[in-house]
py3Dmol code that shows the C-alpha trace and the ligand (Angstrom):
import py3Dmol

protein = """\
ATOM      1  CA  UNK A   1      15.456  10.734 -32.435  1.00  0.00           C
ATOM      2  CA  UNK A   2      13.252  10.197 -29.161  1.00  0.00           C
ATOM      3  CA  UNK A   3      10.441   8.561 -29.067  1.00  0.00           C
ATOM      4  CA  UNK A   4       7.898   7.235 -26.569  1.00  0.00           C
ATOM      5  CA  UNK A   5       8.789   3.479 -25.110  1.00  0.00           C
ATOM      6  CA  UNK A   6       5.994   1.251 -23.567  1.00  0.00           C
ATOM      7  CA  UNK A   7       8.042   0.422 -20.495  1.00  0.00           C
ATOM      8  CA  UNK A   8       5.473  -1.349 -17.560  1.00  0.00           C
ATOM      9  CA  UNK A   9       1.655  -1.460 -17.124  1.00  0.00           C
ATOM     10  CA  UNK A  10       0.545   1.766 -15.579  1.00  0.00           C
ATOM     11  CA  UNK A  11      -1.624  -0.064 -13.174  1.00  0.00           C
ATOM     12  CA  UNK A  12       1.774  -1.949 -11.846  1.00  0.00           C
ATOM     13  CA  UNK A  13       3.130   0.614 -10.457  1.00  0.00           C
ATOM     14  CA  UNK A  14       1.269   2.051  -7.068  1.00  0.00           C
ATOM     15  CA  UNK A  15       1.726   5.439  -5.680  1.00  0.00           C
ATOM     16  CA  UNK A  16       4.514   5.935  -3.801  1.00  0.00           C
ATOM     17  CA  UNK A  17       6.371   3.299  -5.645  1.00  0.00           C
ATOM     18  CA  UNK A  18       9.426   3.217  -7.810  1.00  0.00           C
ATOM     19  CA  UNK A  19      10.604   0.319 -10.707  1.00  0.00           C
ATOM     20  CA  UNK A  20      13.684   0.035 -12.325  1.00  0.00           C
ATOM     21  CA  UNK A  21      13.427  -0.823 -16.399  1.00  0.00           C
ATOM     22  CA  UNK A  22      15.472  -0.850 -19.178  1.00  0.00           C
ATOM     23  CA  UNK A  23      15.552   1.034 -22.022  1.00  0.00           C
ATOM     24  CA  UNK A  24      18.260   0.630 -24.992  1.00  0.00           C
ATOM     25  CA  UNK A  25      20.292  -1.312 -21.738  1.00  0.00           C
ATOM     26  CA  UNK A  26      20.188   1.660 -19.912  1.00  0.00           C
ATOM     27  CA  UNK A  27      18.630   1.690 -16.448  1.00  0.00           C
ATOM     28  CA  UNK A  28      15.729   4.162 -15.797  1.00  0.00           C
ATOM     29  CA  UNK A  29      13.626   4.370 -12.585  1.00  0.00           C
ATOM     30  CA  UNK A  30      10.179   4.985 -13.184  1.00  0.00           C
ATOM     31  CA  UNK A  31       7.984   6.725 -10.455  1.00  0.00           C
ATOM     32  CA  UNK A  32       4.466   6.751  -9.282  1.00  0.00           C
ATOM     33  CA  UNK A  33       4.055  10.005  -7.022  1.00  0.00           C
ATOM     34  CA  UNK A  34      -0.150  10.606  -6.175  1.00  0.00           C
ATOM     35  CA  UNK A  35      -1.019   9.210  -9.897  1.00  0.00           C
ATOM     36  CA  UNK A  36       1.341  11.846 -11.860  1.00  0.00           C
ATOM     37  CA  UNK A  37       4.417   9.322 -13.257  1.00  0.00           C
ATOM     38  CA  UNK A  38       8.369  10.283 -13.547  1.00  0.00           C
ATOM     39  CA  UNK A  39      10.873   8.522 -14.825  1.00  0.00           C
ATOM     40  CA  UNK A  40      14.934   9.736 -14.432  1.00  0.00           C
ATOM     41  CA  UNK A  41      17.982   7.725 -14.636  1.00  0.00           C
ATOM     42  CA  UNK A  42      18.195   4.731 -12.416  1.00  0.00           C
ATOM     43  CA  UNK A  43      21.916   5.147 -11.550  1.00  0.00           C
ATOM     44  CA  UNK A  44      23.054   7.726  -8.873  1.00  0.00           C
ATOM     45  CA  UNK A  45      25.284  10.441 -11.020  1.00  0.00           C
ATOM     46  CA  UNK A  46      27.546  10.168  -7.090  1.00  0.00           C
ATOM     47  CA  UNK A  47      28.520   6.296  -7.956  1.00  0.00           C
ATOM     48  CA  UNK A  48      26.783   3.339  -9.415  1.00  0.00           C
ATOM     49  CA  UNK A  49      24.072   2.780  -7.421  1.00  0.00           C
ATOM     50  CA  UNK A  50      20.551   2.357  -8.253  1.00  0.00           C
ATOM     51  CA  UNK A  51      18.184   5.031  -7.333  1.00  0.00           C
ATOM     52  CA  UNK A  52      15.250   2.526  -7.414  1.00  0.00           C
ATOM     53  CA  UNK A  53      16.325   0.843  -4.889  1.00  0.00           C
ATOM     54  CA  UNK A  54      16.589   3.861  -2.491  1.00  0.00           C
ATOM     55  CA  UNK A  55      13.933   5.463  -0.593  1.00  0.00           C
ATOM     56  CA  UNK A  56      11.017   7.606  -2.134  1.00  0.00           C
ATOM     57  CA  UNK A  57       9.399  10.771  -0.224  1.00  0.00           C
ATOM     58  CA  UNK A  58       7.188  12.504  -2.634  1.00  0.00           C
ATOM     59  CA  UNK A  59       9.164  13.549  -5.396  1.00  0.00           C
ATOM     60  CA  UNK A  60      12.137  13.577  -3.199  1.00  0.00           C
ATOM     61  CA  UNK A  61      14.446  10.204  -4.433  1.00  0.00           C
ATOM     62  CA  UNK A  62      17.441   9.204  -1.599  1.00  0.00           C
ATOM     63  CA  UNK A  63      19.946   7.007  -2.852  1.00  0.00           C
ATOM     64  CA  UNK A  64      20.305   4.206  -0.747  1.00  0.00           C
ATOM     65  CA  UNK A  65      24.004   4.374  -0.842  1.00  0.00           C
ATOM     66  CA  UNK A  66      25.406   7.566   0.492  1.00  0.00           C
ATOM     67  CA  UNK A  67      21.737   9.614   0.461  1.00  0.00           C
ATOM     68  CA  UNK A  68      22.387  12.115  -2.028  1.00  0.00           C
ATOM     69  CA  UNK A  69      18.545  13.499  -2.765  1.00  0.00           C
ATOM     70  CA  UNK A  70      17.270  14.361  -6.190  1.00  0.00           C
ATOM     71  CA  UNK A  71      13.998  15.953  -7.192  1.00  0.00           C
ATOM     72  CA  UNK A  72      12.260  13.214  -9.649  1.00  0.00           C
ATOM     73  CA  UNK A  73      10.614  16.407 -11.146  1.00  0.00           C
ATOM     74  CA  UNK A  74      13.438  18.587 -12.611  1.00  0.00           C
ATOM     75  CA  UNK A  75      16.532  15.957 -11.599  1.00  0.00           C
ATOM     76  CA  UNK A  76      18.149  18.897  -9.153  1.00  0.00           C
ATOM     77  CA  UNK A  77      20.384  17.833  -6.194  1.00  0.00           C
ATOM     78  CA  UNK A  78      18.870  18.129  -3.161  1.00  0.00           C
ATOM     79  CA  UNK A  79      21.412  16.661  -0.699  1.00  0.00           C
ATOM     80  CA  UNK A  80      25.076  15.796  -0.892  1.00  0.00           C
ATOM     81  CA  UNK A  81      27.240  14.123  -2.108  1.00  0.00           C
ATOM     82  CA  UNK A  82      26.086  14.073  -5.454  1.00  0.00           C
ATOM     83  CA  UNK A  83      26.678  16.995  -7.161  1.00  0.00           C
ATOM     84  CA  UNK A  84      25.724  16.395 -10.772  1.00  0.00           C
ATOM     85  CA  UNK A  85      21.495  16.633 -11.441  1.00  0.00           C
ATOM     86  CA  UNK A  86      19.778  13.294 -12.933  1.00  0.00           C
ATOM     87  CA  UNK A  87      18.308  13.270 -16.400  1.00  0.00           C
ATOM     88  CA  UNK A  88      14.584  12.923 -16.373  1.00  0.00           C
ATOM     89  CA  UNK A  89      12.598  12.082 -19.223  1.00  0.00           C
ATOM     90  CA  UNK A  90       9.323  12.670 -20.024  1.00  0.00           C
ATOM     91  CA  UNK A  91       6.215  10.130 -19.349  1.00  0.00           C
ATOM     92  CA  UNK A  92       2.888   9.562 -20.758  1.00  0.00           C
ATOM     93  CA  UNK A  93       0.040   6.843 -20.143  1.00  0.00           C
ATOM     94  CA  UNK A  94      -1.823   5.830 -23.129  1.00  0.00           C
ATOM     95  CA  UNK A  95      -4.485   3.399 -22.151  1.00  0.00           C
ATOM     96  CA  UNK A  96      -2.417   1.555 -19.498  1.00  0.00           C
ATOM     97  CA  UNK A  97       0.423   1.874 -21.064  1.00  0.00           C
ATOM     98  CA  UNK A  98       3.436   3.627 -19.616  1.00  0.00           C
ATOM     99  CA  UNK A  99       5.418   5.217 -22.291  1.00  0.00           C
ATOM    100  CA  UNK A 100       9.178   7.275 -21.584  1.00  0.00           C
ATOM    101  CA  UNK A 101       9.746   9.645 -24.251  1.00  0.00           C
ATOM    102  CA  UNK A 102      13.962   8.066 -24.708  1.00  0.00           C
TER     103      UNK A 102
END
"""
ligand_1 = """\
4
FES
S 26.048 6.499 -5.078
Fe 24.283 7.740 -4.670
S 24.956 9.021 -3.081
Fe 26.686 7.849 -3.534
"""
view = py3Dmol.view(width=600, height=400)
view.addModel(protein, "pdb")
view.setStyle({"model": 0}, {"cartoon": {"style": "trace"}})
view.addModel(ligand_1, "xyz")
view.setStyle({"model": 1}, {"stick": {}})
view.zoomTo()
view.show()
């Protein structure tokens, strides 16, 4: 059943910047785009690369490996050569806490 996951400090995270953190050992990249937090799966649905280590544009993720694009927001693919979308997850900040509904 989900439920909401403390996963960083909000105030560690700085717009325009993306973490990677770990929840039940799986990767999930967690997003801070003008104040408004997103959090999707860390690794690329192309190959095994980690999306928080690729370049963030707005809500517009490239994966630094072959620069398939993703929209944070929804998960869609953008650019190829991914073709599968990212699963996003819901986020919430209660106090300073950032929470991932997993
Ligand atoms: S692993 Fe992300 S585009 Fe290939």
């Amino acid at each position: 059943m989900a439920r909401f996951v403390t996963v960083a400090k909000a105030d560690s995270i700085q717009p325009g910047q993306m973490v990677k953190v770990e929840i039940d050992n799986l990767p999930v990249a967690v997003a801070n785009v003008g104040g408004t937090f997103h959090a999707f799966d860390d690794t690329c649905t192309h190959e095994d690369c980690s999306l928080a280590e690729g370049e963030l544009a707005r809500t517009v993720v490239t994966c630094p490996c072959h620069f398939a694009e993703f929209d944070i927001r929804t998960g869609a693919v953008l650019a190829p050569p991914a073709t599968v979308p990212l699963k996003v997850y819901p986020v919430r900040v209660e106090g300073n806490d950032l929470q991932v509904e997993f």
